[in-house]
TORRO-426937 format. One record per residue (C-alpha): z, y, x; residue number from 1; chain. Coordinates in Angstrom, 3 decimals. Example, Ala and Ser with C-alpha at 12.3 -4.5 7.8 and 13.67 -1.06 7.14 Angstrom:
<nodes>
NODE:Z:Y:X:n:chain
NODE:7.800:-4.500:12.300:1:A .
NODE:7.140:-1.060:13.670:2:A .
</nodes>
This chain:
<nodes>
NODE:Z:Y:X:n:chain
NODE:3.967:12.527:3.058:1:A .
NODE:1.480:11.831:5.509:2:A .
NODE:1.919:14.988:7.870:3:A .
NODE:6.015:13.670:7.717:4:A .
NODE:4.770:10.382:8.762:5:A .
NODE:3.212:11.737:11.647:6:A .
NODE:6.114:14.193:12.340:7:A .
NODE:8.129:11.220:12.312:8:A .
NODE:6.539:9.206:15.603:9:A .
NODE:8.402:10.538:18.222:10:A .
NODE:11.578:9.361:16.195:11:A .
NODE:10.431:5.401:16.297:12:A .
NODE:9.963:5.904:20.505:13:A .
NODE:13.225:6.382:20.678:14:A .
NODE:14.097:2.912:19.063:15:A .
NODE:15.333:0.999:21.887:16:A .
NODE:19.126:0.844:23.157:17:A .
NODE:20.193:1.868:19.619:18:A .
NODE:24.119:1.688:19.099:19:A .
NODE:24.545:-0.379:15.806:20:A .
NODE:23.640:-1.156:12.552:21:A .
NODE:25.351:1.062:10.402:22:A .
NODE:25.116:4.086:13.122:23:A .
NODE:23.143:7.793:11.957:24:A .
NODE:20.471:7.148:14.804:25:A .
NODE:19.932:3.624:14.022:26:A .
NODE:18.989:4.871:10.319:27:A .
NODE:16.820:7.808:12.177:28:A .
NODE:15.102:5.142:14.155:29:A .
NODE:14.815:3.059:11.099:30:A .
NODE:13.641:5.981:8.944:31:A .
NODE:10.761:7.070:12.294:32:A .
NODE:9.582:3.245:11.706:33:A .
NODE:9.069:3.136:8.522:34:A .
NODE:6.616:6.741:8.439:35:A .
NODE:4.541:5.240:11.423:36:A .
NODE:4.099:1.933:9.523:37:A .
NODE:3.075:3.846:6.102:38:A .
NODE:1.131:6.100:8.368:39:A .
NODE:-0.919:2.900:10.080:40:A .
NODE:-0.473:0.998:6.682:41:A .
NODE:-1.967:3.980:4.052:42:A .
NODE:-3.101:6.871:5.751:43:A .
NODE:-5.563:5.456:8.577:44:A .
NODE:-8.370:7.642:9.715:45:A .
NODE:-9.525:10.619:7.201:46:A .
NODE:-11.256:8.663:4.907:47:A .
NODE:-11.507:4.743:3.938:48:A .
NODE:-13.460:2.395:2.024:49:A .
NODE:-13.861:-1.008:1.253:50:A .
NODE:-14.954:-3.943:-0.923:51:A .
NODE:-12.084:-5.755:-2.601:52:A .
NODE:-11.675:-9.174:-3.841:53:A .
NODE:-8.718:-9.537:-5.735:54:A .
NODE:-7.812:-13.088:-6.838:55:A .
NODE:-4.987:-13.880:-9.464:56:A .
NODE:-3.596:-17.527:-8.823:57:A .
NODE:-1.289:-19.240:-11.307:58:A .
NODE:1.493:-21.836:-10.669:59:A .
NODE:-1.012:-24.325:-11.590:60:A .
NODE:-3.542:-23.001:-9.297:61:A .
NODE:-5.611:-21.630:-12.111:62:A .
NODE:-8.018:-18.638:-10.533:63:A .
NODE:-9.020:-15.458:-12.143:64:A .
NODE:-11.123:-13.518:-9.423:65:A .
NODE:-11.721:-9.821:-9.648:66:A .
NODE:-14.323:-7.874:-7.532:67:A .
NODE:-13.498:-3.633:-6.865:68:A .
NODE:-14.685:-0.801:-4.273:69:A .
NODE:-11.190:0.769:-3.137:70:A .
NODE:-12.106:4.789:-1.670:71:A .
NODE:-9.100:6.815:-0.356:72:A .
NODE:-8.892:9.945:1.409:73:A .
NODE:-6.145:12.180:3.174:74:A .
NODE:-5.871:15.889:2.063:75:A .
NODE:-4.577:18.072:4.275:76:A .
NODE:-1.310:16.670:6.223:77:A .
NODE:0.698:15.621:3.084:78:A .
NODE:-1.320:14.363:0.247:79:A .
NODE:-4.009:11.898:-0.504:80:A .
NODE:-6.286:10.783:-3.066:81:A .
NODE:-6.963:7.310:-4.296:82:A .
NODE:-10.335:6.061:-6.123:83:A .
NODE:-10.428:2.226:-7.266:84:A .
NODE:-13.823:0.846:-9.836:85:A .
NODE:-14.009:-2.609:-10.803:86:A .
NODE:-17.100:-4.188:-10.893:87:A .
NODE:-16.194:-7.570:-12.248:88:A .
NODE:-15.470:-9.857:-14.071:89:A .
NODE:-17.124:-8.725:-17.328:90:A .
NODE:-13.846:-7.910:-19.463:91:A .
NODE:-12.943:-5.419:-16.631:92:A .
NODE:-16.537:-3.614:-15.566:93:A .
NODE:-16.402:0.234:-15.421:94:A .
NODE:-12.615:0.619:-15.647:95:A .
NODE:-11.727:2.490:-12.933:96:A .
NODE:-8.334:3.989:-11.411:97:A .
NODE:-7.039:7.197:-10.173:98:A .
NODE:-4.124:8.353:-8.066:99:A .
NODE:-3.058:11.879:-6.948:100:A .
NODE:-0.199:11.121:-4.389:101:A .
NODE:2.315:13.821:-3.212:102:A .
NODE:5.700:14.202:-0.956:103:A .
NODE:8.695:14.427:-2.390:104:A .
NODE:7.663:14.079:-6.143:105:A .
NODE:5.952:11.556:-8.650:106:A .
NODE:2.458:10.445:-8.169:107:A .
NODE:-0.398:11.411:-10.495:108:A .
NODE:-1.902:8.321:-12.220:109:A .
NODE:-4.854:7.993:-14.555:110:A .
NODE:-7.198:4.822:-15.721:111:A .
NODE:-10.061:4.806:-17.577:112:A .
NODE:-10.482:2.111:-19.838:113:A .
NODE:-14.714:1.715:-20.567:114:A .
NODE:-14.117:-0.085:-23.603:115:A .
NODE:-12.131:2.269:-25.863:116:A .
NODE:-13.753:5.108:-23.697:117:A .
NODE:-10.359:6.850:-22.686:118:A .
NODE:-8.932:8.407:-19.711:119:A .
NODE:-5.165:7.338:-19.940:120:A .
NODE:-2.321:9.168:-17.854:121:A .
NODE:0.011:6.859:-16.301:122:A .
NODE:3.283:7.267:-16.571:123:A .
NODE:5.873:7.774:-13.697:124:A .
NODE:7.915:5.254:-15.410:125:A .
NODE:5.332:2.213:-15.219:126:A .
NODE:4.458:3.098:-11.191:127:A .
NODE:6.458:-0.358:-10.814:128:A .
NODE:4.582:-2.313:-13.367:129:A .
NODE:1.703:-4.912:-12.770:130:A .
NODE:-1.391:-3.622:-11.442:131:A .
NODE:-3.912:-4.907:-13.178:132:A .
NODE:-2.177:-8.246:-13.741:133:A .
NODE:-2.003:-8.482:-10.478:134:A .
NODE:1.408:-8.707:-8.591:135:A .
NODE:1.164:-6.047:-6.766:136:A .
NODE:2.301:-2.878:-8.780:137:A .
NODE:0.820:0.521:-9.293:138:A .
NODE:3.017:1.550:-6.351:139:A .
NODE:1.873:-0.947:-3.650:140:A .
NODE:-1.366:0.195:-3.894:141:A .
NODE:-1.045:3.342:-2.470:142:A .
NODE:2.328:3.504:-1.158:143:A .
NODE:6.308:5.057:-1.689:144:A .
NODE:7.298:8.145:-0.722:145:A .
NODE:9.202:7.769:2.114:146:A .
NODE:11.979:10.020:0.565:147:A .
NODE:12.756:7.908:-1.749:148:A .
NODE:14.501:5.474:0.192:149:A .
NODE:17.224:4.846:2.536:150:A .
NODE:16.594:2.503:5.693:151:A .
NODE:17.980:0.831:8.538:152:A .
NODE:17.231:-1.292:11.671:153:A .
NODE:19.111:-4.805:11.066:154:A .
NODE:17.405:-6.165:14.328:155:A .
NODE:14.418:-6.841:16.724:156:A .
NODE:12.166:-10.758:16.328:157:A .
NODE:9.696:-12.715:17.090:158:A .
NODE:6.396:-13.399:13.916:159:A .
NODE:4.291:-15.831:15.407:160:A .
NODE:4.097:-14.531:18.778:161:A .
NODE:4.721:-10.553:17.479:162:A .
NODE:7.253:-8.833:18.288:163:A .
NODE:8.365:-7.016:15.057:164:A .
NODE:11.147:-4.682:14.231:165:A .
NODE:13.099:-5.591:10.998:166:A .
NODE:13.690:-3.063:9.111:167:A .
NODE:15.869:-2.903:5.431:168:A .
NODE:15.047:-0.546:2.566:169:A .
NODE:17.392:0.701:-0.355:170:A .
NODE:16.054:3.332:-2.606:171:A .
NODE:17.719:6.117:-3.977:172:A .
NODE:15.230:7.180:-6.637:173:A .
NODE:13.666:4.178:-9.559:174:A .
NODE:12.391:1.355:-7.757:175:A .
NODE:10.716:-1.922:-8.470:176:A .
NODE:13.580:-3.550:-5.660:177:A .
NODE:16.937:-2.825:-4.881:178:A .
NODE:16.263:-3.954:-1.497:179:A .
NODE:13.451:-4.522:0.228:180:A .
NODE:13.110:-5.868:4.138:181:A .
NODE:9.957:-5.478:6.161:182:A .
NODE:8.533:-7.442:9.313:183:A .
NODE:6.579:-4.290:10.718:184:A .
NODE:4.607:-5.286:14.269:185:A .
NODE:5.638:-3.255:17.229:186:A .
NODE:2.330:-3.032:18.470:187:A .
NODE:0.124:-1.705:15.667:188:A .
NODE:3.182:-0.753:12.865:189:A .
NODE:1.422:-2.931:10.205:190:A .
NODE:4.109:-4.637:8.231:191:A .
NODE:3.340:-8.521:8.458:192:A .
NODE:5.792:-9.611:5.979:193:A .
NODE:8.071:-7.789:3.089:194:A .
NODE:10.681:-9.104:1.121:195:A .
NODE:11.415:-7.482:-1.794:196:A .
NODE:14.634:-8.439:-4.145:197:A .
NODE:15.816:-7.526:-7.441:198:A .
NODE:19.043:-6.393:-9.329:199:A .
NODE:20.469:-10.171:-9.517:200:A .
NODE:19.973:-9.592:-5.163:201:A .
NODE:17.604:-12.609:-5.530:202:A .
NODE:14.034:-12.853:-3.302:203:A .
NODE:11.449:-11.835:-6.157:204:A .
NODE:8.224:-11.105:-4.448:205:A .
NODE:6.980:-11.675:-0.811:206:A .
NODE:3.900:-9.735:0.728:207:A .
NODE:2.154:-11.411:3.747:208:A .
NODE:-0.389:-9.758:6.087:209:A .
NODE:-2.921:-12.984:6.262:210:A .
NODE:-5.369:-11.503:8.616:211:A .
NODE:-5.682:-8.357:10.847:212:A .
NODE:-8.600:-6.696:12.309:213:A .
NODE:-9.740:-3.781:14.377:214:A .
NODE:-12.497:-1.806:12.673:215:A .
NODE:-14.344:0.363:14.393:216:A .
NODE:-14.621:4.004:13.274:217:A .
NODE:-16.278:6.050:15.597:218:A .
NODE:-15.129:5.867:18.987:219:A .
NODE:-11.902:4.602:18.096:220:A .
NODE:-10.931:1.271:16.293:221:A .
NODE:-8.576:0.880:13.835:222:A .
NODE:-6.235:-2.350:12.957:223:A .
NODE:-6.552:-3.423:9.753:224:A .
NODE:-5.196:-5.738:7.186:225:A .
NODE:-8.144:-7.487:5.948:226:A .
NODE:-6.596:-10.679:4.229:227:A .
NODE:-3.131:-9.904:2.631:228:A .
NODE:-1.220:-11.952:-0.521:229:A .
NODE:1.885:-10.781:-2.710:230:A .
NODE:3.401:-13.372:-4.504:231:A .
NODE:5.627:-13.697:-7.011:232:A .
NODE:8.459:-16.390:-6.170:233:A .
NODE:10.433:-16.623:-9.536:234:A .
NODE:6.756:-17.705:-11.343:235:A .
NODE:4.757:-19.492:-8.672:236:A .
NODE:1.925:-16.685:-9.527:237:A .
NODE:0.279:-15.418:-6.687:238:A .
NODE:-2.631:-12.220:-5.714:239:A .
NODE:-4.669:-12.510:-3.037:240:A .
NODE:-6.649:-9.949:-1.802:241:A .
NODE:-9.663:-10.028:1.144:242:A .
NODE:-11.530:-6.606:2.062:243:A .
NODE:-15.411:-5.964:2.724:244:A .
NODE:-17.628:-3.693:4.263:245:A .
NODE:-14.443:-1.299:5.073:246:A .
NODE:-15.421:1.857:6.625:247:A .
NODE:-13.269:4.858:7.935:248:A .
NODE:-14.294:8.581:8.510:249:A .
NODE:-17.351:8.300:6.264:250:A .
NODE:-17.235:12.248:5.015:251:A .
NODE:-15.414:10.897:1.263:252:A .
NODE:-16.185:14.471:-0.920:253:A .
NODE:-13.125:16.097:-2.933:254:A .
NODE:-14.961:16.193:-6.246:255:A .
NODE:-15.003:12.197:-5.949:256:A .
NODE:-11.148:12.321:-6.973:257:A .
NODE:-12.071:14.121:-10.874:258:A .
NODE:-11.381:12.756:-14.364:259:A .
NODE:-15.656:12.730:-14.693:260:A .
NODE:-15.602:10.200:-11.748:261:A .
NODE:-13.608:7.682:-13.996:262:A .
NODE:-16.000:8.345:-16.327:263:A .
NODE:-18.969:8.243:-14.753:264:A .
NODE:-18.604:6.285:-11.319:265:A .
NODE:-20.073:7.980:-7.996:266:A .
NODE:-23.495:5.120:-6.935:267:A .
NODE:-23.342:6.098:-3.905:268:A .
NODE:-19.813:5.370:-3.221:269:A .
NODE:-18.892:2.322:-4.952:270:A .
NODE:-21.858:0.227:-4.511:271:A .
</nodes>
């Protein structure tokens, strides 16, 4: 997926002075968008890893907070590897969360759930279902295939000062959406807003970039969504997430992505 992404650059350059909406190289253009936002979005540097506060707000403004250390690392040009332990509240300590993620074909998913002691496989099926509680789903957190959707440019704006392409998603293999529209900045490709809308066509969920940052990793720096929020329109219910100590290119090991790390969590990674 990733090394597609990449492929897929010189494709968004091209974007300007497209012919129309409906038009094979205003879906190309679309399409080249979309792989350099996942690929600024998900696949950043070699290696990432941060401190995550995750906090679950209800209609009533009720808060349940949640504290996790989020690893991920790319694998060659077309795969990566997620690693996610949570380290609080209580109920939650030690469960930890695993994702093998490939191009062109379902995800590997596994969570290990400390108080039962089991390692269970996640199902391709339930890649759309609540995360945690959360609303973000098992898919948000480490991204869709860009295969399995079809796209297209409906037009160029303005998010508070940013100039943003807008840019409308339909899949063609199970989704959580039937149509989803992105706000992706033409500067750094981040998406500052989604829409995302289900089989009635109604607005369901809304993600919002709250803060972005450049972290520096190495010689480079690297914008980065630090703050971001999905909610949940049809309940009220609301997740918002801030990231910590996030680091890129920090030399993340292969054997960190294994069915013992759920088990027994790498110290010197997730502290």
């Amino acid at each position: 997926m990733i090394g597609k992404a990449l492929l897929a650059l010189a494709t968004a350059a091209a974007i300007y002075a497209s012919p129309g909406p409906n038009t094979p190289r205003q879906q190309s253009d679309a399409r080249g968008i979309i792989a350099r936002s996942q690929a600024a979005f998900y696949a950043a540097g070699t290696d990432f890893r941060a401190r995550m506060e995750m906090v679950l707000v209800s209609k009533q403004g009720r808060r349940r907070v949640r504290e996790l250390t989020m690893i991920r690392k790319n694998v060659g040009e077309d795969e990566q590897r997620y690693y996610m332990y949570f380290h609080r509240p209580s109920d939650v300590r030690g469960t930890a969360f695993m994702v093998w993620k490939y191009p062109e074909r379902d995800d590997d998913r596994w969570i290990y759930l400390p108080a039962i002691n089991l390692v269970r496989r996640i199902a391709a099926s339930d890649a759309h279902s609540s995360f945690v509680g959360s609303d973000f789903s098992y898919e948000d957190i480490s991204g869709r295939d860009i295969g399995a959707d079809e796209y297209q440019l409906l037009r160029e704006d303005t998010v508070n000062t940013h100039a943003v392409f807008v840019v409308e998603s339909r899949p063609t293999r199970p989704a959580g959406y039937t149509r989803k529209v992105a706000w992706i900045d033409q500067v750094t490709y981040l998406p500052l807003r989604e829409e995302y809308y289900d089989v009635q066509g109604t607005l369901s969920r809304v993600f919002t970039s709250n803060e972005i940052r450049d972290i520096t990793a190495g010689e480079a720096t690297i914008p980065t969504v630090v703050r971001r929020t999905m909610e949940n329109v049809k309940t009220g219910h609301r997740t918002e997430v801030t990231m910590s100590d996030i680091a890129y290119d920090q030399g993340v090991p292969d054997d960190l992505f294994t069915e013992r790390s759920l088990r027994r969590p790498p110290r010197r990674w997730i502290r």
